[in-house]
MIDOSE-1310 file (N, C-alpha, C; in nm, 2 decimals, decimal comma, always signed):
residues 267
xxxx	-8,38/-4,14/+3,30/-8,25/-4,13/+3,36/-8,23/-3,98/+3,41; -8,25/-3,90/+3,31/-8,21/-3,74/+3,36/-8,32/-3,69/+3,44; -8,46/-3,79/+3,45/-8,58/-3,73/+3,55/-8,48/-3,76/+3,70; -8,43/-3,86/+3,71/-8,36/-3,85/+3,81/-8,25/-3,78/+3,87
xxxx	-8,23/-3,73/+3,83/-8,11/-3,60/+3,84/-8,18/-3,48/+3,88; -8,33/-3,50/+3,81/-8,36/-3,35/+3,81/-8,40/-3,29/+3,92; -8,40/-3,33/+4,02/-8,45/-3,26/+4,14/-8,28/-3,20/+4,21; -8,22/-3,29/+4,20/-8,08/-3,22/+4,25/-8,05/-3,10/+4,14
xxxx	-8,07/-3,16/+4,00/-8,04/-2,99/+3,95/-8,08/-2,89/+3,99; -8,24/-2,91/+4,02/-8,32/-2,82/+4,03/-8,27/-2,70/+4,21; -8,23/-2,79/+4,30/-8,17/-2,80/+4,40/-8,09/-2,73/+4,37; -7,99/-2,72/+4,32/-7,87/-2,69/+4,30/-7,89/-2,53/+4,22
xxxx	-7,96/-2,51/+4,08/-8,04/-2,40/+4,07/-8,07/-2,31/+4,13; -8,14/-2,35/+4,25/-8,19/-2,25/+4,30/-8,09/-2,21/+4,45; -8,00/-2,32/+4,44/-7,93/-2,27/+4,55/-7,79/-2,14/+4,48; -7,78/-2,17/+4,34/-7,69/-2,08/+4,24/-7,79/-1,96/+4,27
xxxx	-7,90/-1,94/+4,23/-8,00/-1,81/+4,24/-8,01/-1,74/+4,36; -8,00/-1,80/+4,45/-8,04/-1,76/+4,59/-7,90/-1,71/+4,63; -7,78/-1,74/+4,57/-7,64/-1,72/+4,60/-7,59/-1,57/+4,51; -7,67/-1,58/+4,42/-7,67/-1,45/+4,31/-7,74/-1,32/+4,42
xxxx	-7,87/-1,38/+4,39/-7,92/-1,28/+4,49/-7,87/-1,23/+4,63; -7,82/-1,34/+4,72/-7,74/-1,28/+4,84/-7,64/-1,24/+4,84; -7,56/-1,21/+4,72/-7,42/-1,16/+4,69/-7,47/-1,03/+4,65; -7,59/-1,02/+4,56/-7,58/-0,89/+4,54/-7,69/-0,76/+4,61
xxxx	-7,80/-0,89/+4,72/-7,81/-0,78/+4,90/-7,66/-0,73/+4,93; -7,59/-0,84/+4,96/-7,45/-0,83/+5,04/-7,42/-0,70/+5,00; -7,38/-0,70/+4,85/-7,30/-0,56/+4,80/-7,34/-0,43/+4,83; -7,47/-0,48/+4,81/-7,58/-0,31/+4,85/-7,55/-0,31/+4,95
xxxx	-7,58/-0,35/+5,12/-7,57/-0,39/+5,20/-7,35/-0,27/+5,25; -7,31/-0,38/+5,21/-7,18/-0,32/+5,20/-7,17/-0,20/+5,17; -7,23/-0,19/+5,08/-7,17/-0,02/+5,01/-7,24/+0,07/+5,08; -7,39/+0,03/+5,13/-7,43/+0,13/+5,27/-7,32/+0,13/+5,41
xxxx	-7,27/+0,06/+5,43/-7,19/+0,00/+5,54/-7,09/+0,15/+5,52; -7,02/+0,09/+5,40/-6,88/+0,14/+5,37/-6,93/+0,35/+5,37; -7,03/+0,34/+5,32/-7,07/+0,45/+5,27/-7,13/+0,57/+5,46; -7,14/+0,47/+5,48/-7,18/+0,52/+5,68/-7,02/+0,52/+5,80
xxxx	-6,97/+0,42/+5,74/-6,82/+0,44/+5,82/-6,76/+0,55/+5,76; -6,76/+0,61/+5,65/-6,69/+0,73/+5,57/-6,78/+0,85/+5,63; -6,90/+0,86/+5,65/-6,95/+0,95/+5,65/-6,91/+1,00/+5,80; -6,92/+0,87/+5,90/-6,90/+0,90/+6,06/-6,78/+0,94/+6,06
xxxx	-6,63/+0,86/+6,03/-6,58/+0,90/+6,05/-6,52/+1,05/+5,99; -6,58/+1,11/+5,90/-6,55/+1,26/+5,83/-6,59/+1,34/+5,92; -6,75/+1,32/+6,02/-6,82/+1,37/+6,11/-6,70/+1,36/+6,26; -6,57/+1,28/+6,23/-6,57/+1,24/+6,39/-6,41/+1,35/+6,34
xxxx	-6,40/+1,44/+6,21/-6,33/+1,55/+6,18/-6,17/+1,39/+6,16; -6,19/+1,30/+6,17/-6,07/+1,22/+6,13/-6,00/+1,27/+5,98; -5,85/+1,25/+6,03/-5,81/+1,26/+5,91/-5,88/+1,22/+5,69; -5,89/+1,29/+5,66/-5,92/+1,26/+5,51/-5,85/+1,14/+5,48
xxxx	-5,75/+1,15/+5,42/-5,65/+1,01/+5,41/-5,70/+0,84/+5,54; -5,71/+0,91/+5,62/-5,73/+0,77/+5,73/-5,87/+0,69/+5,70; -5,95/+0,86/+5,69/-6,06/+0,79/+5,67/-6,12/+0,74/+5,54; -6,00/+0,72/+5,43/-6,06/+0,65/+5,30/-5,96/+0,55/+5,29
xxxx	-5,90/+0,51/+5,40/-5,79/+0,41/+5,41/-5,85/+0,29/+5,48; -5,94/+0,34/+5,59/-6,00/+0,28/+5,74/-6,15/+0,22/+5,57; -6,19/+0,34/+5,55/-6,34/+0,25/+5,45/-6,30/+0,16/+5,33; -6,15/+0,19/+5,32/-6,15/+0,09/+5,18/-6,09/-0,08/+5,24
xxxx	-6,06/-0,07/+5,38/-6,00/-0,18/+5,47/-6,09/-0,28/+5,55; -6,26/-0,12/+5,55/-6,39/-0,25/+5,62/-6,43/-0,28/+5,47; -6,45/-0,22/+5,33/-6,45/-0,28/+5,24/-6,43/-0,42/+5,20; -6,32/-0,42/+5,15/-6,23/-0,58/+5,16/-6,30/-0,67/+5,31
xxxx	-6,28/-0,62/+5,40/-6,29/-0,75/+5,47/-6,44/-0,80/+5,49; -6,59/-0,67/+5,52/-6,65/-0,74/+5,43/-6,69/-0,83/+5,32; -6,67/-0,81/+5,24/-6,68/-0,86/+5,10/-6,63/-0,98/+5,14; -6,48/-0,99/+5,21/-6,42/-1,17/+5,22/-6,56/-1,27/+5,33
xxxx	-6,61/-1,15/+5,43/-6,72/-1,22/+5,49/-6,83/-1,23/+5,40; -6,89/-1,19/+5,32/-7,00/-1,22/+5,22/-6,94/-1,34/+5,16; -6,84/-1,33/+5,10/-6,82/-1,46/+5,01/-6,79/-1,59/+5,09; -6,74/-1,59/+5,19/-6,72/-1,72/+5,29/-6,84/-1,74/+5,34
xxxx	-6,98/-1,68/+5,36/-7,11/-1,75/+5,40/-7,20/-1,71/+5,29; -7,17/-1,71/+5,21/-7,23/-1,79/+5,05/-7,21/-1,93/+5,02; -7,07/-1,92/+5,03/-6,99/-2,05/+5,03/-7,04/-2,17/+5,10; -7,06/-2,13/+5,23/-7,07/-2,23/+5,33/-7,25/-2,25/+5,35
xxxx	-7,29/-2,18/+5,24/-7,47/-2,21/+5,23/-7,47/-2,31/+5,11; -7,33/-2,30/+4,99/-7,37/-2,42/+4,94/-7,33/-2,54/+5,00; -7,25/-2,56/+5,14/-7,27/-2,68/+5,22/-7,11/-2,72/+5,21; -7,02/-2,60/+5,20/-6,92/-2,64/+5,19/-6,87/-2,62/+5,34
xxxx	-6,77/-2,72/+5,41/-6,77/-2,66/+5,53/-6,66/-2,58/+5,57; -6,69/-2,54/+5,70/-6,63/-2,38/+5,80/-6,49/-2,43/+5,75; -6,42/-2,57/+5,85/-6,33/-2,62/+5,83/-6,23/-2,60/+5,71; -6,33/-2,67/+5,58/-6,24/-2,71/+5,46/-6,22/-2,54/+5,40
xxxx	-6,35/-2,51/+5,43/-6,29/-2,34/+5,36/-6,21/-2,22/+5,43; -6,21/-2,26/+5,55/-6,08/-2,21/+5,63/-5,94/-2,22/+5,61; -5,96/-2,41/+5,56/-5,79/-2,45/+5,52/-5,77/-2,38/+5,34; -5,88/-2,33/+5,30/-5,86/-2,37/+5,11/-5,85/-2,24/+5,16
xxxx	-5,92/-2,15/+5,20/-5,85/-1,99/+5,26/-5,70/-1,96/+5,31; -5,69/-2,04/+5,39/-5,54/-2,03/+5,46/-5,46/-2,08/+5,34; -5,43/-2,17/+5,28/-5,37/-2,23/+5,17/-5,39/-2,12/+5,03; -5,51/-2,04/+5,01/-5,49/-1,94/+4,89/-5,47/-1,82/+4,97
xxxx	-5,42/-1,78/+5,05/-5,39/-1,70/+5,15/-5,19/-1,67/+5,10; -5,15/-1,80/+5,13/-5,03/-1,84/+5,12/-4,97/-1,83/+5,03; -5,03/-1,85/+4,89/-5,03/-1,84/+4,76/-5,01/-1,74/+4,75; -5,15/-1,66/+4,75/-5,17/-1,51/+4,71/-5,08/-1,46/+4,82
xxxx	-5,01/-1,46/+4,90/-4,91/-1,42/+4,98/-4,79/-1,41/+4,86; -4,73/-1,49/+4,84/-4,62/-1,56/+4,78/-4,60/-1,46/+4,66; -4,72/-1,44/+4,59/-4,75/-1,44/+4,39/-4,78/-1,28/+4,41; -4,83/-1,22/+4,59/-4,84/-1,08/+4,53/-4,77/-1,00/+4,67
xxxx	-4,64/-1,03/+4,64/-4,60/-0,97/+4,77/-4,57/-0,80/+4,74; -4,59/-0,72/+4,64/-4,59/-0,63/+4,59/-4,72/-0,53/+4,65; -4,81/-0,63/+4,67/-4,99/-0,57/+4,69/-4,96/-0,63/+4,86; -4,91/-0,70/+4,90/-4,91/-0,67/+5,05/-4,82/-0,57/+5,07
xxxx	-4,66/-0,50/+5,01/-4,57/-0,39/+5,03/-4,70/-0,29/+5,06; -4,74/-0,31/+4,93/-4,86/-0,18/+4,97/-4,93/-0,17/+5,11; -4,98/-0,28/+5,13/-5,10/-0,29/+5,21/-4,97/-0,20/+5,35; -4,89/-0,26/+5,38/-4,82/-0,29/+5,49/-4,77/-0,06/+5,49
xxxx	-4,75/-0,04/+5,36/-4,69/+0,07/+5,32/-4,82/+0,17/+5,38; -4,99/+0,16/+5,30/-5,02/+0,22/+5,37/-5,09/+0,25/+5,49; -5,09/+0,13/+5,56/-5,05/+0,14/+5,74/-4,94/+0,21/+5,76; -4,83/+0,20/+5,69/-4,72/+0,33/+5,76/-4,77/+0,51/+5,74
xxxx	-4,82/+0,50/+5,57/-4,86/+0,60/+5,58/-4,97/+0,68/+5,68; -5,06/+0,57/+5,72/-5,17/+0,66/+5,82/-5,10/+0,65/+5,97; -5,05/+0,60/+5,96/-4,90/+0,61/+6,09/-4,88/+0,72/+6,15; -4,80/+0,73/+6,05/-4,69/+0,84/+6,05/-4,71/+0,97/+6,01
xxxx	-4,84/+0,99/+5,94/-4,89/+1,10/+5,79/-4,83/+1,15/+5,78; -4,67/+1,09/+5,68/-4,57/+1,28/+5,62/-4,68/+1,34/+5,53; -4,81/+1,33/+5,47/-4,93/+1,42/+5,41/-5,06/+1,38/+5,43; -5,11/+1,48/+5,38/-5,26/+1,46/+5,41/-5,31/+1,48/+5,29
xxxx	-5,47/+1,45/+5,27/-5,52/+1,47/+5,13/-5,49/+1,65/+5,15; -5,54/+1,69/+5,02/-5,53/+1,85/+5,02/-5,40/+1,89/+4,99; -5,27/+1,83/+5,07/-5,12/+1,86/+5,03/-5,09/+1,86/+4,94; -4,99/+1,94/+4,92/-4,92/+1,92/+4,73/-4,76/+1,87/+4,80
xxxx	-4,75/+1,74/+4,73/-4,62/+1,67/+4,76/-4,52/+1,64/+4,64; -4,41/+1,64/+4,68/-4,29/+1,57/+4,54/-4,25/+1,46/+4,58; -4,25/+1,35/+4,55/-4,24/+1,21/+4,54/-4,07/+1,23/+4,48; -3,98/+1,20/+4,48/-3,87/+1,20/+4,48/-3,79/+1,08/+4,45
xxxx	-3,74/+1,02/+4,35/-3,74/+0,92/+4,26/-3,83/+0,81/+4,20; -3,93/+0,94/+4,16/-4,06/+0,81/+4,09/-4,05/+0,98/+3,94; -3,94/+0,98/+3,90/-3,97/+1,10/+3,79/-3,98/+1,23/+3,79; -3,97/+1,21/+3,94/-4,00/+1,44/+3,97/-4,17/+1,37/+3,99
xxxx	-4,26/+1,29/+4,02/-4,40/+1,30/+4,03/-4,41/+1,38/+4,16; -4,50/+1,45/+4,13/-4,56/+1,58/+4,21/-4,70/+1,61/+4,18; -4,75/+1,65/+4,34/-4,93/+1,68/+4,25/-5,00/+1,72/+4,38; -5,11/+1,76/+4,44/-5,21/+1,77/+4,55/-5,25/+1,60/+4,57
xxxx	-5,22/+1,55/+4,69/-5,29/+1,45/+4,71/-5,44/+1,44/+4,69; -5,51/+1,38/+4,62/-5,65/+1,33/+4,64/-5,72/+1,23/+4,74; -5,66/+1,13/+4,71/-5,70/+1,01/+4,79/-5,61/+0,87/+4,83; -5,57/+0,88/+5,00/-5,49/+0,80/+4,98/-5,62/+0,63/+5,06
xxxx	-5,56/+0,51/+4,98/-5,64/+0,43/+4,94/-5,53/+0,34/+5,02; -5,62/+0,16/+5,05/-5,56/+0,11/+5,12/-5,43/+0,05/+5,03; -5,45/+0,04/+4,95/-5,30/-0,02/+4,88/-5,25/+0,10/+4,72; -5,30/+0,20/+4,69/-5,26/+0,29/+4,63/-5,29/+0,48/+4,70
xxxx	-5,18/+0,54/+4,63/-5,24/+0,68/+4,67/-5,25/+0,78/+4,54; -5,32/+0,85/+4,54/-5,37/+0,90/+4,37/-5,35/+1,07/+4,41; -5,26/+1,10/+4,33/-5,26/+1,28/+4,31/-5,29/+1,30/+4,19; -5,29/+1,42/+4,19/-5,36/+1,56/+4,12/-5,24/+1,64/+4,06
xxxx	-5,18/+1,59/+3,94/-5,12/+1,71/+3,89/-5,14/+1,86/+3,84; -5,07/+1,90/+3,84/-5,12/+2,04/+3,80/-5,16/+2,10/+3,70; -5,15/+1,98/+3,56/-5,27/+2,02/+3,50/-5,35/+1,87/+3,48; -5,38/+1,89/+3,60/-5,51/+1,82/+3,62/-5,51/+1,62/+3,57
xxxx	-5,37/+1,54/+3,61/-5,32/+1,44/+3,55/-5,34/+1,35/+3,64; -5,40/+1,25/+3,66/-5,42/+1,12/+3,79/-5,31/+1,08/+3,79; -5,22/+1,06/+3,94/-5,10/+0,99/+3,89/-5,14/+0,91/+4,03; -5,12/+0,75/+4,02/-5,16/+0,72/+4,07/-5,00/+0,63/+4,12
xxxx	-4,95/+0,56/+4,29/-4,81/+0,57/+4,32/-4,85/+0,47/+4,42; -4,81/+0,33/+4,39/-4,80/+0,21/+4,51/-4,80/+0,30/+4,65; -4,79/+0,25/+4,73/-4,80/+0,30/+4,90/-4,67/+0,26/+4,96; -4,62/+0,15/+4,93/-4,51/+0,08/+4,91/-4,41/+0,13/+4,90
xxxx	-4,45/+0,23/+4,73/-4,35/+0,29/+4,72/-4,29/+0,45/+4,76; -4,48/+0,48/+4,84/-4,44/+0,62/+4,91/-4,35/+0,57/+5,03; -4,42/+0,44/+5,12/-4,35/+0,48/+5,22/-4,20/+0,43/+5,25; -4,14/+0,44/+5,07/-4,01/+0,38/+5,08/-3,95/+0,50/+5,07
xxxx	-4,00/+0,63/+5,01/-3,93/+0,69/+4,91/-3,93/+0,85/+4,98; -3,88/+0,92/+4,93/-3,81/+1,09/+5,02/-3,93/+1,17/+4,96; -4,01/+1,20/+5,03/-4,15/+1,27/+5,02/-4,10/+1,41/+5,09; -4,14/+1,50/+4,98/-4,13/+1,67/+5,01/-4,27/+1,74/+5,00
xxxx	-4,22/+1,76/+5,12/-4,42/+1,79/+5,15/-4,43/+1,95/+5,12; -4,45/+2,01/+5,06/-4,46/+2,18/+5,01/-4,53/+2,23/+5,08; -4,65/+2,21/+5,13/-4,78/+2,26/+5,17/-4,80/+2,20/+5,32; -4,71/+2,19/+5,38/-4,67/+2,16/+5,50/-4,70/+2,26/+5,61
xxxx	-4,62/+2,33/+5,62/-4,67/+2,46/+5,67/-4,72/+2,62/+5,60; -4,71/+2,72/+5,70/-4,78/+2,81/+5,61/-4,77/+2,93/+5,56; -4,61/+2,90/+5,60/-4,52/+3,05/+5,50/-4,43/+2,92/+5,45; -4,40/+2,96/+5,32/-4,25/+2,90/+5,23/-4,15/+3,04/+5,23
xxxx	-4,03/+3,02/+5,25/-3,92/+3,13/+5,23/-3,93/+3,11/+5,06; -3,90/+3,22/+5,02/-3,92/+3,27/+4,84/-3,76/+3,30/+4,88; -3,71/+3,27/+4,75/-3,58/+3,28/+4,69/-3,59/+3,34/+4,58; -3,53/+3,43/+4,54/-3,51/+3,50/+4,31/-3,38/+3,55/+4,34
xxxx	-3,30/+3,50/+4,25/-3,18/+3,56/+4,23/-3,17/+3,65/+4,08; -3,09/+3,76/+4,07/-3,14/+3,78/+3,88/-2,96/+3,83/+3,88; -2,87/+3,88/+3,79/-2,76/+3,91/+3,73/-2,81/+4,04/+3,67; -2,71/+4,11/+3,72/-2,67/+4,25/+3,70/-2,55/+4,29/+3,65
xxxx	-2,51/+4,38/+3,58/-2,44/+4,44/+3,44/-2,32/+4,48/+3,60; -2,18/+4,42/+3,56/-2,03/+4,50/+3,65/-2,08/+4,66/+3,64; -2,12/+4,72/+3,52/-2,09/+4,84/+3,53/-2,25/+4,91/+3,64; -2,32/+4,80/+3,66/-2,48/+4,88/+3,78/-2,41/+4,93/+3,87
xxxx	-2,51/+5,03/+3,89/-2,51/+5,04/+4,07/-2,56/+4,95/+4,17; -2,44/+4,88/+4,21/-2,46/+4,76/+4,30/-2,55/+4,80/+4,42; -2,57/+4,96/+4,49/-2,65/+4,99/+4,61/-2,73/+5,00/+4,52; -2,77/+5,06/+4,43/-2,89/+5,09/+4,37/-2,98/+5,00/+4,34
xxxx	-2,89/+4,87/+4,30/-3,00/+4,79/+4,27/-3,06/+4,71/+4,39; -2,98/+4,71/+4,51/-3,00/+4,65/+4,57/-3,14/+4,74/+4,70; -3,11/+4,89/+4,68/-3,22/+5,00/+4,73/-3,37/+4,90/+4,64; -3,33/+4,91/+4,54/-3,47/+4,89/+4,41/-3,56/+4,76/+4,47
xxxx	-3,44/+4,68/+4,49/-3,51/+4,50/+4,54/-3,57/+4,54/+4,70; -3,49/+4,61/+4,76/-3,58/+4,62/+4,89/-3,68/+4,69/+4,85; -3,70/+4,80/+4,79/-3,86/+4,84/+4,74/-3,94/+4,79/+4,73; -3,94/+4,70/+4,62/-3,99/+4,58/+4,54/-4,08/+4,48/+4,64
xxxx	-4,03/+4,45/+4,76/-4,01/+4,31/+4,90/-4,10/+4,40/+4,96; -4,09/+4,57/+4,95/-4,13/+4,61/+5,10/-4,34/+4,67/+5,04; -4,33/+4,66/+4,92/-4,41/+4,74/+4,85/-4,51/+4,59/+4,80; -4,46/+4,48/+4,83/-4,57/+4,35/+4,76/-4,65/+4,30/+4,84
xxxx	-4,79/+4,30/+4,80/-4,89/+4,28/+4,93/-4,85/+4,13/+4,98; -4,76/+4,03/+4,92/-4,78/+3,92/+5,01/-4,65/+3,84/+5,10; -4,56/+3,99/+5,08/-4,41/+3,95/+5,16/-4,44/+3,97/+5,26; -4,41/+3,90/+5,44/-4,44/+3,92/+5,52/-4,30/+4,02/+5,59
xxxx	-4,39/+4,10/+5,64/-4,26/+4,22/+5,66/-4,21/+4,17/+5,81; -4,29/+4,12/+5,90/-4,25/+4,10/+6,03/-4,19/+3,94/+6,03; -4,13/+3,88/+5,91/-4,03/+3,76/+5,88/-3,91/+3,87/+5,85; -3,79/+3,77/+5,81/-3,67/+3,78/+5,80/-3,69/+3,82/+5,66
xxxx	-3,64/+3,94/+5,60/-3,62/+4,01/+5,44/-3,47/+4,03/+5,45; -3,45/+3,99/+5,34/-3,26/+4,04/+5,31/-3,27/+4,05/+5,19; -3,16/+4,11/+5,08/-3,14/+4,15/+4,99/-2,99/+4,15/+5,05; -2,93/+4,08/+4,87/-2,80/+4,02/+4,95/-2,66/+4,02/+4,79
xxxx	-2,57/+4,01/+4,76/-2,48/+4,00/+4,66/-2,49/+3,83/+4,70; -2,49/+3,76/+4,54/-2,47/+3,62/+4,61/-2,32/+3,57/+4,50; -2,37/+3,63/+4,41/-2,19/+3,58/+4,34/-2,14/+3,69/+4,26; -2,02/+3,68/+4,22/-1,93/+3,78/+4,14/-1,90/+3,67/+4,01
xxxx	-1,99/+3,66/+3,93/-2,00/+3,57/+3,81/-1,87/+3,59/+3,66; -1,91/+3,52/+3,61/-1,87/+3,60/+3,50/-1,88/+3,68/+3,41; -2,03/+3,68/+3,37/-2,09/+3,75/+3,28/-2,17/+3,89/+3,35; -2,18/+3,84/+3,49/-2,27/+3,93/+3,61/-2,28/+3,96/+3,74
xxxx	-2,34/+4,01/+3,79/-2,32/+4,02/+3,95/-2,42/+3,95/+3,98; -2,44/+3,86/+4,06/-2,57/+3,78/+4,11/-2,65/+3,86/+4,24; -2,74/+3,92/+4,24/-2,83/+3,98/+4,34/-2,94/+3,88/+4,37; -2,94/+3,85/+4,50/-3,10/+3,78/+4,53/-3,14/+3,87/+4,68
xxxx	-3,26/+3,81/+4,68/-3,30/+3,79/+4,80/-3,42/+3,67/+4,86; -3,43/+3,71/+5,01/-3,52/+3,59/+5,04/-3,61/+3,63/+5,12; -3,74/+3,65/+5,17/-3,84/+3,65/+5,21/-3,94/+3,57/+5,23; -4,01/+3,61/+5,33/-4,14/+3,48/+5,34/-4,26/+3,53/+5,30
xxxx	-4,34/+3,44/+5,26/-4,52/+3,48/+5,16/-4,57/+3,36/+5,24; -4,72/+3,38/+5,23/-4,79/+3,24/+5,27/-4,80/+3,13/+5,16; -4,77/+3,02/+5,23/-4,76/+2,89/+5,10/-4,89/+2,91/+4,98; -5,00/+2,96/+4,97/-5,05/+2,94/+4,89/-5,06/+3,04/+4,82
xxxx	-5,01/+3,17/+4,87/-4,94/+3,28/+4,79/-4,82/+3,25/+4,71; -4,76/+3,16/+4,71/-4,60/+3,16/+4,68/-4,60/+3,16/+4,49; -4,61/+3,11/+4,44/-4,61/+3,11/+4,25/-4,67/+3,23/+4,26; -4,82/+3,32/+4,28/-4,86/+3,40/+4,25/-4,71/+3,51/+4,31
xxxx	-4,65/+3,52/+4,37/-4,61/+3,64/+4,45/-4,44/+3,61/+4,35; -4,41/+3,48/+4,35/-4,27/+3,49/+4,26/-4,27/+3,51/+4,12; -4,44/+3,49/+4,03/-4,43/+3,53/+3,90/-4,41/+3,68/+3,90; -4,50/+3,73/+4,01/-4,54/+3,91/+4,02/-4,40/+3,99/+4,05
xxxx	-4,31/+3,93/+4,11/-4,22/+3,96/+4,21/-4,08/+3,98/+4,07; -4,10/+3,88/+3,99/-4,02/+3,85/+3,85/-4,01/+3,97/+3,72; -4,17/+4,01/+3,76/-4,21/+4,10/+3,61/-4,14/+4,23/+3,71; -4,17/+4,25/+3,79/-4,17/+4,37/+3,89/-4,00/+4,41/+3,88
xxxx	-3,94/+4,31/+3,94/-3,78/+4,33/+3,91/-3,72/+4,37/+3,75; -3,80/+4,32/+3,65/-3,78/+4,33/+3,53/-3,81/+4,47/+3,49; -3,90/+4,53/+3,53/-3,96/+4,65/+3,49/-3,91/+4,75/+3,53; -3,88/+4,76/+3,69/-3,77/+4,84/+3,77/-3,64/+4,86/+3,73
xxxx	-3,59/+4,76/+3,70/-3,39/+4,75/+3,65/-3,44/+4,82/+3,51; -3,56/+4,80/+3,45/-3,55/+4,90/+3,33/-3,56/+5,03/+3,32; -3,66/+5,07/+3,41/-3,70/+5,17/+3,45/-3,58/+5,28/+3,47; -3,47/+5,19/+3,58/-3,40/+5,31/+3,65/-3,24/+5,29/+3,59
xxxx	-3,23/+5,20/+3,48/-3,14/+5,20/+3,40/-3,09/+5,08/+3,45; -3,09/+5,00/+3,54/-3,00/+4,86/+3,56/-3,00/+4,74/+3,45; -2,87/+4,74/+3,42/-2,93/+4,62/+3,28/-2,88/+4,44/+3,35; -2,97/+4,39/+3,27/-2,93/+4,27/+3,32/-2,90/+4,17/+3,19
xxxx	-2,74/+4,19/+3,23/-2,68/+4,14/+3,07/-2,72/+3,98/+3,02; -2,70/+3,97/+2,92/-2,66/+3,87/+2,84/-2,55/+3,76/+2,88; -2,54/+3,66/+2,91/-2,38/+3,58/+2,89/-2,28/+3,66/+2,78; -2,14/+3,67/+2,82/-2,07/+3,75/+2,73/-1,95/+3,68/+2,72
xxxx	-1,86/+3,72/+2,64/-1,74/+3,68/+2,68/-1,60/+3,75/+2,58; -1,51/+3,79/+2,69/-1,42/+3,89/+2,62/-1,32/+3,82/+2,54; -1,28/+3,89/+2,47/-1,13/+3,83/+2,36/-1,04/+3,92/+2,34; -0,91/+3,91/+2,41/-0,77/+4,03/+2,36/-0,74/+3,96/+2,31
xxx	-0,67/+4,03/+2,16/-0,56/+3,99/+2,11/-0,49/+4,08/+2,15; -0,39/+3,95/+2,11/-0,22/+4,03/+2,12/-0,14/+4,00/+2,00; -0,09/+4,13/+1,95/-0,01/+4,11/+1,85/+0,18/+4,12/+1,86
């Protein structure tokens, strides 16, 4: 009884093996594919982002072409696996409309690019998430926190949400405000901060420099000013810019008080 079977098993065997084996040419196959569209397009100077968006998009649809003429070698037909495709198509429509938001999200993002890989962006109600883009992917985008943290953010939900692109262009205006004692010399301190601006190798002197009174507080006088540095100057030049102010108001007597607060009695 089972000698009779056994030629269809055997059939059947080797058409499982030969399906093993063509699935995993296919993959090799693919991953040279995928691994040659990434390299051209880097060569053709295409965006970074586009171009790991464009290889992760011939990815997938490869792979659905490997597995549909596997399929139809074990004799299933074009027809019925078109409709059983269209039909889990529909499904997986239905059950992951979250993974199409993405998909559809990052087509907006290679769109439109508010960033590029390389950018340092703030994502803007997902927690304060912020970081250097790494890789933006066809249904996720992965940054780089600063100390060094994978955060990885639907596409979906980038291209829903208020994205502040820092590294956008290539001066940031620098802001420092600090509080000064009623009794300073309000010119004086204000001579000291223009020194300070005019004497830092990374303030740009042919931008807009002010030094300015910005409030009459209560415990202080508020002094700032605002200048431009080049964006990848900017932390290094407002930590330097911080100690520098601190050292000067010491130096020349300017104090920069405490919160205080007065009490008259009256008897």
């Amino acid at each position: 009884m089972f000698e009779n079977y056994l030629p269809d098993i055997t059939k059947f065997g080797i058409k499982v093996v030969l399906a093993i084996v063509a699935f995993w040419v296919g993959s090799t196959v693919i991953k040279w594919i995928v691994k040659f569209v990434r390299k051209s397009l880097t060569k053709s100077r295409l965006d970074t982002g586009a171009a790991q968006f464009i290889s992760s998009l011939v990815k997938i649809v490869l792979y659905i072409l490997l597995i549909f003429n596997i399929s139809t070698s074990f004799g299933v037909k074009e027809s019925s696996l078109a409709a059983l495709l269209g039909t889990a198509g529909v499904t997986m429509g239905l059950a992951l409309q979250g993974g199409l938001a993405n998909l559809a999200g990052g087509m907006m993002l290679l769109l439109f690019k508010p960033f590029q890989v390389g950018d340092y962006i703030i994502v803007n109600g997902q927690d304060g998430s912020e970081g250097t883009v790494a890789k933006v992917e066809i249904c996720y985008t992965t940054l780089l926190s600063i100390d060094n943290k994978h955060i990885v953010i639907p596409n979906g939900t980038l291209s829903n949400a208020t994205i502040t692109n820092v590294t956008a262009r290539d001066q940031r205006r620098l802001e420092i405000k600090v509080g000064i004692s009623y009794n300073a010399d309000i010119q004086k301190a204000k001579d000291i901060l223009e020194d300070i601006l005019t004497e830092d190798p990374d303030t740009r002197e042919d931008e807009e420099m002010v030094v300015f009174v910005d409030e009459l507080a209560e415990s202080s006088v508020i002094m700032g000013f605002r200048v431009w540095v080049a964006t990848d100057r900017y932390w290094a030049a407002r930590w330097r810019l911080n100690q520098r102010i601190k050292e000067d108001f010491d130096y020349y007597g300017i104090e920069i008080p405490y919160n205080q607060l007065d009490v008259h009695i009256h008897k």
